[in-house]
C-alpha positions as CSV (number, residue, x, y, z in Angstrom):
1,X,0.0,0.0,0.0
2,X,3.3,2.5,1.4
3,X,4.9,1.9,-2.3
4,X,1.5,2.6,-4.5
5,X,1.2,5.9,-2.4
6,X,4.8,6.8,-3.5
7,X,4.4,5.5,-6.4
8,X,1.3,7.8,-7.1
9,X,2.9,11.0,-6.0
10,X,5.8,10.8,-8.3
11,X,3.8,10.3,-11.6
12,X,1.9,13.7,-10.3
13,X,5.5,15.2,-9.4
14,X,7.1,14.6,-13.1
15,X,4.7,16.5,-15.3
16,X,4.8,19.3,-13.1
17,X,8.3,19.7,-13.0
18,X,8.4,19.3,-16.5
19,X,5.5,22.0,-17.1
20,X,7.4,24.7,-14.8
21,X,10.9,23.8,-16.9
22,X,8.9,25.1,-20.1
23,X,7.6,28.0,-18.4
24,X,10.9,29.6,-17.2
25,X,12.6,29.0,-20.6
26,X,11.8,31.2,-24.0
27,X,11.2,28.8,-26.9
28,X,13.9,28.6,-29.3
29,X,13.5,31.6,-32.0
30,X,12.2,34.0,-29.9
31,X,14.3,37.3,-29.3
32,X,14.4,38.3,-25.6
33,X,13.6,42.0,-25.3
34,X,14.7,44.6,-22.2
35,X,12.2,45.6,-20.2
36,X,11.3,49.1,-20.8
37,X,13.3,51.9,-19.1
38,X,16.5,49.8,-18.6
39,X,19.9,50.1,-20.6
40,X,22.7,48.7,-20.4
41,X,26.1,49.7,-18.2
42,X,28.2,51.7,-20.5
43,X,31.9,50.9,-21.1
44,X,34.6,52.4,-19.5
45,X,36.2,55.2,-21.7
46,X,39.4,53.8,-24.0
47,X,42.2,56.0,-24.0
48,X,43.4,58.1,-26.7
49,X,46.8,56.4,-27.2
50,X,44.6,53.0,-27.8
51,X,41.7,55.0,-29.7
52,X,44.1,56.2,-32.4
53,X,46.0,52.8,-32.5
54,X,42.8,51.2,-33.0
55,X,42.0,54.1,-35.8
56,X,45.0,54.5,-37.5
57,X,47.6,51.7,-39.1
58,X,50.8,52.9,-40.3
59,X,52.9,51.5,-42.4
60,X,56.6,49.6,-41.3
61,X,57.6,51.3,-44.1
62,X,58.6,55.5,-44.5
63,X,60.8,57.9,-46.7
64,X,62.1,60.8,-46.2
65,X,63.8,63.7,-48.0
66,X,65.5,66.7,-46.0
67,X,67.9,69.4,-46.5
68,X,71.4,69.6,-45.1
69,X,73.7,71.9,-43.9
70,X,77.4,70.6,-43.6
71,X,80.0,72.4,-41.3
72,X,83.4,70.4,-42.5
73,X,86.4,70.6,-40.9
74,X,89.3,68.8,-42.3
75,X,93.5,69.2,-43.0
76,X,94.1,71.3,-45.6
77,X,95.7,70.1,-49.0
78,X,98.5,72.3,-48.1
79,X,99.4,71.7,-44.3
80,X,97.0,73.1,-41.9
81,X,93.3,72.8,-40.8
82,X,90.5,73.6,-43.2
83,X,87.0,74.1,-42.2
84,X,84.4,74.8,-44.9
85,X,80.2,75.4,-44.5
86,X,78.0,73.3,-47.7
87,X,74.5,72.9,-48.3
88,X,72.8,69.9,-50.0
89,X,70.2,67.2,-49.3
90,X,69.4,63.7,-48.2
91,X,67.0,61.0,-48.6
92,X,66.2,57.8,-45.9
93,X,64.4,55.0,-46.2
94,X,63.2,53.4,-42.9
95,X,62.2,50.4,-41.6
96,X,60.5,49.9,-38.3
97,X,61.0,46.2,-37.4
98,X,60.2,46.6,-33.5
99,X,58.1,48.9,-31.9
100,X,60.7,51.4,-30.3
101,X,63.7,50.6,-33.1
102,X,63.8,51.0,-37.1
103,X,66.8,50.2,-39.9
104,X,67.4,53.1,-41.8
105,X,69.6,54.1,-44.9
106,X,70.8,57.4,-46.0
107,X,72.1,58.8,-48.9
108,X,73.3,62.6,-48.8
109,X,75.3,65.0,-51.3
110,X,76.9,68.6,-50.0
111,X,77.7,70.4,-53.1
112,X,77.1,74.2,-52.6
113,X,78.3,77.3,-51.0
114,X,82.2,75.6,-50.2
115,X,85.3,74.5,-51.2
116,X,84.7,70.5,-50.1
117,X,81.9,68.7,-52.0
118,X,80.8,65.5,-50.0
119,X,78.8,62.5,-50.8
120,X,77.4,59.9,-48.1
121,X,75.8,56.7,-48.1
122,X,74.6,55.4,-44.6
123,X,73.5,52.5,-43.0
124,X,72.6,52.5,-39.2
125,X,69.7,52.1,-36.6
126,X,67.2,54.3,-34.8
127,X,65.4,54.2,-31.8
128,X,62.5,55.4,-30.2
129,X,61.9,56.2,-26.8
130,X,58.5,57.1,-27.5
131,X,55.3,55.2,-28.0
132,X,55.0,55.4,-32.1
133,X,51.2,57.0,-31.6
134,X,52.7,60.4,-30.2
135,X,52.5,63.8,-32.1
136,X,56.0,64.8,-31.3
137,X,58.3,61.6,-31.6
138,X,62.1,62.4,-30.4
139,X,65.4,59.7,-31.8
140,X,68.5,59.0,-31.4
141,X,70.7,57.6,-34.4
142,X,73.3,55.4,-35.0
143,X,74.8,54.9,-38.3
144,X,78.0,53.2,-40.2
145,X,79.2,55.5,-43.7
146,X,81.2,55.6,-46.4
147,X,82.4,58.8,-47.9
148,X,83.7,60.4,-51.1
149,X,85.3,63.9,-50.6
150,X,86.5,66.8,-53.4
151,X,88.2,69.6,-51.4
152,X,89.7,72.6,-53.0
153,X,93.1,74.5,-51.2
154,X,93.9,78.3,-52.8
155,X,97.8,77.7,-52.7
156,X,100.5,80.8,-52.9
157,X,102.9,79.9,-55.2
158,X,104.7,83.3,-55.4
159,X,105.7,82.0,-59.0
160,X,104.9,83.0,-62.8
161,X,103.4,80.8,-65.7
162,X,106.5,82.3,-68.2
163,X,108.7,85.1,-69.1
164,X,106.3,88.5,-70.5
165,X,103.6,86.8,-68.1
166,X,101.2,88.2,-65.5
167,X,102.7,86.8,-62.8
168,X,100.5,83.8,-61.1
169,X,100.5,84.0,-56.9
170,X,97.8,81.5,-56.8
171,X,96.8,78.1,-57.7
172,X,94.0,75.7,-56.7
173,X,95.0,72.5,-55.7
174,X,92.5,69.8,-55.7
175,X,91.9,66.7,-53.5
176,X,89.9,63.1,-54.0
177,X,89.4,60.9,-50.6
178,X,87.2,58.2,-49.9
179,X,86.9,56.2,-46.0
180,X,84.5,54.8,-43.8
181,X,83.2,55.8,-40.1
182,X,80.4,56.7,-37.9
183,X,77.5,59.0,-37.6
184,X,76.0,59.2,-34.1
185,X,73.0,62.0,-33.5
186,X,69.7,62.6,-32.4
187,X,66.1,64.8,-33.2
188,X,62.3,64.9,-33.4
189,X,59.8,64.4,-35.7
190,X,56.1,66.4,-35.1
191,X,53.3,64.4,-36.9
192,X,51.2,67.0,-39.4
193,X,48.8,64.4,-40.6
194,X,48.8,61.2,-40.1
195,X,50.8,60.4,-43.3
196,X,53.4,63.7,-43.2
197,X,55.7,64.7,-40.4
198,X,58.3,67.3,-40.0
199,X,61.3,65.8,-39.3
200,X,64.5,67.9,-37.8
201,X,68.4,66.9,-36.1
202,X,72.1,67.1,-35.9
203,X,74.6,64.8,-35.9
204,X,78.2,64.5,-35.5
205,X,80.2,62.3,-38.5
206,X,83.8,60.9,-38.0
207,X,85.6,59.6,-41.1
208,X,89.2,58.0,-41.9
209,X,89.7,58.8,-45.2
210,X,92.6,58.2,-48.0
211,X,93.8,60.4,-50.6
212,X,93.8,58.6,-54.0
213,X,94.2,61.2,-56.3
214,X,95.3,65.2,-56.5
215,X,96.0,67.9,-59.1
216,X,97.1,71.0,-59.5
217,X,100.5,73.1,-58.9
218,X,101.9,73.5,-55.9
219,X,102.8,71.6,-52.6
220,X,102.1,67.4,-51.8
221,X,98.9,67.2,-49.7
222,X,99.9,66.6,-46.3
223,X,100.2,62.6,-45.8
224,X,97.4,60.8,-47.7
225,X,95.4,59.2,-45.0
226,X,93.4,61.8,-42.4
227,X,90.6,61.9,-40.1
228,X,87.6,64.3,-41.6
229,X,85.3,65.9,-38.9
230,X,81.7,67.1,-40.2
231,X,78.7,68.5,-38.3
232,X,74.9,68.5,-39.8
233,X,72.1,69.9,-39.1
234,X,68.9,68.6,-41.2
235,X,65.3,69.3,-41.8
236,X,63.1,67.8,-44.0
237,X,59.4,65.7,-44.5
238,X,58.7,62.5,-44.2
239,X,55.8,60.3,-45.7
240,X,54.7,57.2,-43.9
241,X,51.4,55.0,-45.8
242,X,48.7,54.7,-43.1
243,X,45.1,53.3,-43.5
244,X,41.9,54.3,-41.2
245,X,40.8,50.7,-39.9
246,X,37.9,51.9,-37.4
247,X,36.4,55.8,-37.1
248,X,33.8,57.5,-35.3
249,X,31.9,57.9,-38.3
250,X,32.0,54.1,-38.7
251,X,31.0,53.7,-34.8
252,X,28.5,56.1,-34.8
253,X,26.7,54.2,-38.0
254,X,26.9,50.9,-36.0
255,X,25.7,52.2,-33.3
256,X,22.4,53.5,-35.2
257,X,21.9,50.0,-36.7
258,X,21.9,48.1,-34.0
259,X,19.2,51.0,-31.8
């Protein structure tokens, strides 16, 4: 009699369970809507280093073309010290390969307003203290260069070209050097857009060089192997590719589709 009664009460139990199951779970389709007058939590606000990494994708790859001014300082043809003030230009090509370092090559030309005409060609490093994001992104550099070198020496020669002459006090004696060194610096670049920058630095150059060829009148250059000194200062533009990946305008659109 004890187990019918059981018995009995279960097969009651069971449909009601299964009847109260069905009740407290939406059927499958069915879209579950808010109840009126409740949102959701808003998200904490991103910061705008993140926003405008999230925005913006810039390229690994960036040129750049600037002008140079090249304060020289080197022995002179004819014994002593020459120093000499060019102007000329450079291009770079850089590659950022981490996020706070880039490989860079340079080739540069000084061939106005002095007696030394100088051509570079530069391969180095450059590092970035700063997160890549930043408006105003300062550098240092460090390079490895090889150099070719004209310089020009007014030399007194107190003689004449022939009897009946005009007398000739002066000739120009000539100089060709080549050599390898180093090219440490640093500078800034301020972003304009998000493709352009202004660029601007100095940096210090140290070169052994060797004489292999000289003409004109006058005295032997002094020795054929010398150490060149040069200071530059640069400023210039540079262009770096960058896509928009995600916008406000974009944001705001999806956020009016989904209301």
């Amino acid at each position: 009699m004890r187990n019918r009664a059981i018995a009995l009460v279960a097969l009651l139990l069971i449909p009601s369970a299964v009847l109260v199951a069905q009740v407290g779970r939406a059927p499958r389709g069915t879209i579950v809507r808010r109840p009126p007058g409740t949102t959701p939590e808003p998200l904490p606000p991103t910061s705008p280093e993140i926003a405008r990494a999230l925005q913006i994708q810039r390229s690994r790859w960036s040129g750049e073309g600037y002008g140079m001014v090249n304060m020289m300082q080197l022995p002179a043809v004819n014994g002593g010290v020459m120093s000499s003030n060019s102007f000329g230009g450079g291009t770079r090509l850089d590659y950022r390969f981490a996020s706070h370092f880039s490989a860079t090559i340079d080739l540069t030309a000084a061939y106005t307003g002095g007696p030394a005409v100088a051509g570079t060609a530069e391969v180095g490093t450059r590092y970035w203290p700063m997160a890549r994001e930043s408006t105003v992104r300062p550098f240092l550099d460090l390079r490895g260069g090889y150099m070719s070198l004209y310089d020009e020496t007014i030399n007194s020669t107190g003689a004449g070209i022939g009897p009946g002459s005009i007398p000739q006090n002066f000739a120009a004696m000539q100089r060709y050097s080549r050599g390898v060194g180093g090219v440490m610096g640093g500078g800034a670049e301020y972003s304009l857009t998000h493709s352009f920058s202004v660029t601007t630095g100095i940096s210090a150059m140290r070169n052994h060089m060797t004489t292999y060829r000289t003409n004109g009148t006058g005295a032997p250059p002094a020795g054929d192997r010398y150490w060149m000194t040069a200071l530059r200062y640069t400023l210039g533009i540079k262009f770096n590719p960058s896509s928009t990946l995600f916008s406000k305008s974009n944001s705001d659109k999806a956020s009016k589709s989904i209301k």
